[in-house]
C-alpha positions as CSV (number, residue, x, y, z in Angstrom):
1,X,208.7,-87.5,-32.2
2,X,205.9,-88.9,-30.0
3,X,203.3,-87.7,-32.3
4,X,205.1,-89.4,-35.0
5,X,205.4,-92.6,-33.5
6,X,201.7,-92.7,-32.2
7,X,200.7,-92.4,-35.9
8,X,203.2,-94.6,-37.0
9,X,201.5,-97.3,-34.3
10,X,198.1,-96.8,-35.6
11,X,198.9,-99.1,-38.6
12,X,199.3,-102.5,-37.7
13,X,200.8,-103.7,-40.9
14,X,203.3,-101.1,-39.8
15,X,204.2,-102.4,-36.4
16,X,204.5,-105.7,-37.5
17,X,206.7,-104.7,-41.1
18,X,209.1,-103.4,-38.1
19,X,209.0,-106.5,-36.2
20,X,210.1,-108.5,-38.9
21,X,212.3,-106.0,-40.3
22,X,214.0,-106.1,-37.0
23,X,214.6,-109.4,-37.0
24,X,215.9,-109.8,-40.2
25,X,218.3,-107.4,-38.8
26,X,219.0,-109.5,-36.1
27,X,219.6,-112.4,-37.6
28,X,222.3,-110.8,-40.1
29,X,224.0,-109.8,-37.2
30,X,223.9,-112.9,-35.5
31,X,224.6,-114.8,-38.3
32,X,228.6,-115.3,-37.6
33,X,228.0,-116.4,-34.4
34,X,224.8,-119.0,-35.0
35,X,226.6,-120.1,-38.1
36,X,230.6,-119.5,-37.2
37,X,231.3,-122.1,-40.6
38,X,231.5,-120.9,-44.1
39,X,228.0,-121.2,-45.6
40,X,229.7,-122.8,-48.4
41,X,230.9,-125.4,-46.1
42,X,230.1,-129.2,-47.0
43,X,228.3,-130.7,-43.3
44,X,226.1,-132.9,-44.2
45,X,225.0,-135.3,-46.9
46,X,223.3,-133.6,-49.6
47,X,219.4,-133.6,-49.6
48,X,218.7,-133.7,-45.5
49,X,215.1,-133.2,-45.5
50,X,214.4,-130.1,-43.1
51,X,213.4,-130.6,-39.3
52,X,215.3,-134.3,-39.5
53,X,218.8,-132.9,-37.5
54,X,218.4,-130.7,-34.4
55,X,221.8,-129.9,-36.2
56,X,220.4,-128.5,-39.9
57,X,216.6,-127.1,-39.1
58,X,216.4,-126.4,-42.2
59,X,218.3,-129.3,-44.2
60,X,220.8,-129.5,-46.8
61,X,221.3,-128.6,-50.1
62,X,222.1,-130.4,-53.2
63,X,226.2,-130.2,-51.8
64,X,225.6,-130.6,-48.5
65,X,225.5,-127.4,-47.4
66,X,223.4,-125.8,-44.3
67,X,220.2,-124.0,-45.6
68,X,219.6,-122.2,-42.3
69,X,223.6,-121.3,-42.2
70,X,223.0,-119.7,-46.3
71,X,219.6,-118.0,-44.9
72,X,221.4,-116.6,-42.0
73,X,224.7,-115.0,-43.9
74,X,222.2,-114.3,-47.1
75,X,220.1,-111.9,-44.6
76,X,223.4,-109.8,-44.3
77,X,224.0,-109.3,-48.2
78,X,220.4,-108.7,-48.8
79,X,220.1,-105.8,-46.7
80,X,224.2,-104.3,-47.5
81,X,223.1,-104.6,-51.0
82,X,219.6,-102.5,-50.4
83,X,220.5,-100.3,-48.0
84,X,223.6,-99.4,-50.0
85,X,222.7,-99.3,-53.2
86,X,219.4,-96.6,-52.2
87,X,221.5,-94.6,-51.0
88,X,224.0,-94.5,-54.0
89,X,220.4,-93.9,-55.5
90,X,219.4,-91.1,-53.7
91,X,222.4,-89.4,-53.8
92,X,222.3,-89.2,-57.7
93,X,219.1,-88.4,-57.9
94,X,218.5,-85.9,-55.4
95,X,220.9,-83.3,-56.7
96,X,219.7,-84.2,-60.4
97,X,216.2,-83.7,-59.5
98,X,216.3,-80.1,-57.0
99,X,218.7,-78.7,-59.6
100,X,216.2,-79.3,-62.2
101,X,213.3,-78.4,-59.9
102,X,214.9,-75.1,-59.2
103,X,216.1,-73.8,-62.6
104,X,213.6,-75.0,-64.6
105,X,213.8,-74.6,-68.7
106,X,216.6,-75.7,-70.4
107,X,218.3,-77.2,-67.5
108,X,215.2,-78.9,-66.6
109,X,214.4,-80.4,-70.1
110,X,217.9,-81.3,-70.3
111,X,218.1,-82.7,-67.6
112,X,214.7,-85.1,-67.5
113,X,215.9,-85.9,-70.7
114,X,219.1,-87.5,-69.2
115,X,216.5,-89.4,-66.7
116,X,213.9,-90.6,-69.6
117,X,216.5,-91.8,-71.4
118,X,217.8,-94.3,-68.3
119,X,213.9,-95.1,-67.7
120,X,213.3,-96.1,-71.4
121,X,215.4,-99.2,-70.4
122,X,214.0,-101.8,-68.4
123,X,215.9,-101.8,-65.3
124,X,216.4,-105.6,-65.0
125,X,217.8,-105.3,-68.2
126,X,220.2,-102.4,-67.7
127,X,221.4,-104.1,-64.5
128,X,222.1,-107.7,-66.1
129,X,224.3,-105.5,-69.0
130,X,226.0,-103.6,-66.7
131,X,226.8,-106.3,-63.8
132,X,228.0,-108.5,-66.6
133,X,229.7,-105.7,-68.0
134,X,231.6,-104.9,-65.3
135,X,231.9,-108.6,-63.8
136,X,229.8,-110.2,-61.3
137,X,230.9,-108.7,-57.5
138,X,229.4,-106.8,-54.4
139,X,230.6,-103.5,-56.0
140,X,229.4,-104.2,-59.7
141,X,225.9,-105.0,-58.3
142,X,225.3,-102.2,-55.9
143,X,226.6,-100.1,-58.5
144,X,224.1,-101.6,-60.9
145,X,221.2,-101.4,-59.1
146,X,221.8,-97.5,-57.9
147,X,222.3,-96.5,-61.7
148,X,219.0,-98.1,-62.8
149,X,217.1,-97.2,-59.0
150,X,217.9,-93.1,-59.4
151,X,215.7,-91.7,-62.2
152,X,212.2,-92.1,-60.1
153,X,214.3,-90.1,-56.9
154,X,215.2,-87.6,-59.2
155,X,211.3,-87.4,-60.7
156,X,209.9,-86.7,-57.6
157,X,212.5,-84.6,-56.5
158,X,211.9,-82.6,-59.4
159,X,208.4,-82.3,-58.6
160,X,208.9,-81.3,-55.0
161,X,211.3,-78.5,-55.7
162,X,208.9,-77.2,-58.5
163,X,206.1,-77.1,-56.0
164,X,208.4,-75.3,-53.4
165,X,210.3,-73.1,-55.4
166,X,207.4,-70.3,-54.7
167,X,206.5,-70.4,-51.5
168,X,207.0,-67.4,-49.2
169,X,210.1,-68.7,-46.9
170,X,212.2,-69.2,-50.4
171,X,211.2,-66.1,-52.0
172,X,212.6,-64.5,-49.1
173,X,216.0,-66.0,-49.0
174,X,216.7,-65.6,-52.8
175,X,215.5,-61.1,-51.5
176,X,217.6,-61.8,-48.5
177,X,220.8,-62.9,-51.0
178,X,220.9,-66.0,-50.5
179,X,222.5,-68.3,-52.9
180,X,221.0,-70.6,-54.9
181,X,223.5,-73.6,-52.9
182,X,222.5,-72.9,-49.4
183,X,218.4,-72.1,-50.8
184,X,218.4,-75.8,-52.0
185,X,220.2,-77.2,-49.5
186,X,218.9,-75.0,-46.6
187,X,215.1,-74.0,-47.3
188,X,214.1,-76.7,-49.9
189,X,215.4,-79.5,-49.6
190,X,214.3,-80.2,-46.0
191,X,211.0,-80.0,-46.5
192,X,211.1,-82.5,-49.4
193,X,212.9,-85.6,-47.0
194,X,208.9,-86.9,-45.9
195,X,208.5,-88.3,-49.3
196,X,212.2,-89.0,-50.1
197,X,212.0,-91.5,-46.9
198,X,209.1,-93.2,-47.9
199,X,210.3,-93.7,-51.6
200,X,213.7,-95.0,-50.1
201,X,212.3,-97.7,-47.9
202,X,210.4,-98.9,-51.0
203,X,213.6,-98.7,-53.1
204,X,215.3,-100.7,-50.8
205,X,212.6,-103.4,-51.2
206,X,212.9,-103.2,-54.7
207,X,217.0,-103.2,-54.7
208,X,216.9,-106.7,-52.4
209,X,214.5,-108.2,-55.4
210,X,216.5,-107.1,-58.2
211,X,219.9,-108.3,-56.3
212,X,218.1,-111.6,-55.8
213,X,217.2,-111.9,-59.3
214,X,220.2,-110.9,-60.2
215,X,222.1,-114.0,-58.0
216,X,219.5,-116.5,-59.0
217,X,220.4,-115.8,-63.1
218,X,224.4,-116.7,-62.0
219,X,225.2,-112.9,-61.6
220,X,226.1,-112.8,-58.2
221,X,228.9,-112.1,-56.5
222,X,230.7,-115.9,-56.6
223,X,232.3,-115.5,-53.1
224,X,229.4,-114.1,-50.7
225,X,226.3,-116.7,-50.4
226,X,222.9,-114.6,-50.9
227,X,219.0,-115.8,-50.9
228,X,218.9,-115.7,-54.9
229,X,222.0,-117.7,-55.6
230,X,220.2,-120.1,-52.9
231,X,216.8,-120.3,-54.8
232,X,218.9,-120.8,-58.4
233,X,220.7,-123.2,-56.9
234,X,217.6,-125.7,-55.8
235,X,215.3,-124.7,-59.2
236,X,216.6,-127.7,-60.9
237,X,215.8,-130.2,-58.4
238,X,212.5,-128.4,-57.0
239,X,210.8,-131.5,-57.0
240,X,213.0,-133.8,-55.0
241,X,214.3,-130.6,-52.7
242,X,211.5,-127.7,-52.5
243,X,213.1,-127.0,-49.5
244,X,216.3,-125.5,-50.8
245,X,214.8,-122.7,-52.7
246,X,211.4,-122.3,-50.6
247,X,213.4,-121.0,-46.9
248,X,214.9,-118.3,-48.7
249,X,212.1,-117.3,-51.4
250,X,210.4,-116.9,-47.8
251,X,213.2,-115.0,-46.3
252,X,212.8,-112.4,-49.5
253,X,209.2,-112.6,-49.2
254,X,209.3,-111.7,-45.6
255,X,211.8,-108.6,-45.7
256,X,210.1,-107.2,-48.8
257,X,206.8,-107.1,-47.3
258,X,208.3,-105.7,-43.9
259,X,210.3,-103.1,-46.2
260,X,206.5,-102.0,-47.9
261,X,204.4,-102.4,-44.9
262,X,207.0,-99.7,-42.8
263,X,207.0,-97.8,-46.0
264,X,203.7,-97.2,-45.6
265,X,203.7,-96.6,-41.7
266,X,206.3,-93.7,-42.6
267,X,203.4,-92.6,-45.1
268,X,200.6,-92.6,-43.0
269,X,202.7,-90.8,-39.6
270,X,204.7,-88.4,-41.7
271,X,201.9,-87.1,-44.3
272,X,199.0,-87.3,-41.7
273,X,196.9,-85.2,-44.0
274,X,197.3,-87.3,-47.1
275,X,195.9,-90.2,-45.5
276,X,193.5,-89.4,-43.8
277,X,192.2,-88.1,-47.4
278,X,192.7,-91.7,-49.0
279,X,190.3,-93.5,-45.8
């Protein structure tokens, strides 16, 4: 664990993707306490430039409401929403991809089949269909985003298996008769969590933009506030207000280049070998 964490420290981007990260965190946790109002709440007149009121750092937007209180609460459903919904992710697409890895032929064609045929869709697209589908909500989108977020998890889970499938310690637990349940779940698919980590932490990067977009085309969830339906909200008066939709397009900005940045610190400290290859 030291070792890991002395190469994760070597990269700087790294260390400070975590900072932030961290106090994105933070700051969705404080959030009911810094902010106890609704961030729907009316507490102002409309259009307070920021840094005017000790009160509203951040001003007001075109109802009155605080931009710092939607920032704060938003940080919460930003990360539920892409934490979540990569998870859903890699639980479909794990499974999908070692059983295909393992068996190979017809399974295997079948199944990548299955998966081109969900990556043959845009995902933006697929998600806009199925969130309005199945009605704008916290559910609907997580659910959304995981069914269009799975087939590159099963890809590279596929590849993984394929590559492991022959090595010596699983040849010997399918002589040693093993089943093929506790082989996968026992012998392969630990070895294959290094890259599964690092594609999740991107994934959840990705999941937080697509949400975002998502809220800022009206297909949010109508009762929780979030940093897209913020930034939709101010586009048509970006002139007269650049505030209201700058603070959170920097609040997305922010967590979605801490999310890369410690995407690629996991990289670099758990494939050591890899990159030192690529310096």
């Amino acid at each position: 664990m030291t070792a890991f964490w002395v190469r994760y420290a070597r990269n700087r981007g790294a260390v400070a993707g975590i900072v932030i990260l961290v106090l994105v965190l933070v700051l969705a946790i404080a959030a009911p306490a810094l902010y106890p109002r609704s961030p729907w709440a009316m507490v102002q007149r409309p259009f307070l430039p920021p840094f005017t009121n000790g009160g509203f750092p951040l001003g007001t937007d075109t109802m009155g409401r605080d931009i710092a209180s939607a920032v704060a609460h938003g940080a919460g459903v930003s990360l539920l929403v892409g934490f979540v919904s990569t998870l859903a992710a890699l639980l479909i697409g794990i499974p999908i991809g070692a059983v295909a890895g393992y068996f190979g032929g017809r399974v295997d064609d079948l199944l990548m089949r299955f998966t081109e045929f969900f990556q043959s869709v845009p995902n933006f697209a697929l998600a806009v269909v199925l969130v309005a589908i199945f009605r704008p909500s916290l559910v609907s989108i997580v659910a959304a985003i995981a069914i269009v977020s799975w087939p590159p998890v099963a890809r590279l889970l596929r590849g993984e298996v394929m590559a492991l499938r022959g090595r010596e310690f699983v040849q010997a637990a399918v002589l040693s008769g093993q089943r093929t349940g506790p082989i996968i779940l026992r012998q392969i698919l630990p070895n294959t969590l290094s890259p599964v980590i690092v594609l999740g932490t991107m994934m959840v990067a990705a999941a937080i933009l697509l949400e975002s977009a998502l809220s800022f085309m009206g297909l949010g969830d109508p009762n929780i506030m979030s940093w897209g339906y913020v930034i939709g909200a101010g586009r048509t008066v970006i002139r007269q207000a650049w505030w209201v939709s700058l603070f959170p397009g920097v609040a997305i900005l922010l967590t979605v280049l801490a999310l890369n940045l410690v995407g690629e610190g996991l990289n670099d400290a758990l494939n050591p070998r890899l990159s030192r290859k690529t310096r």
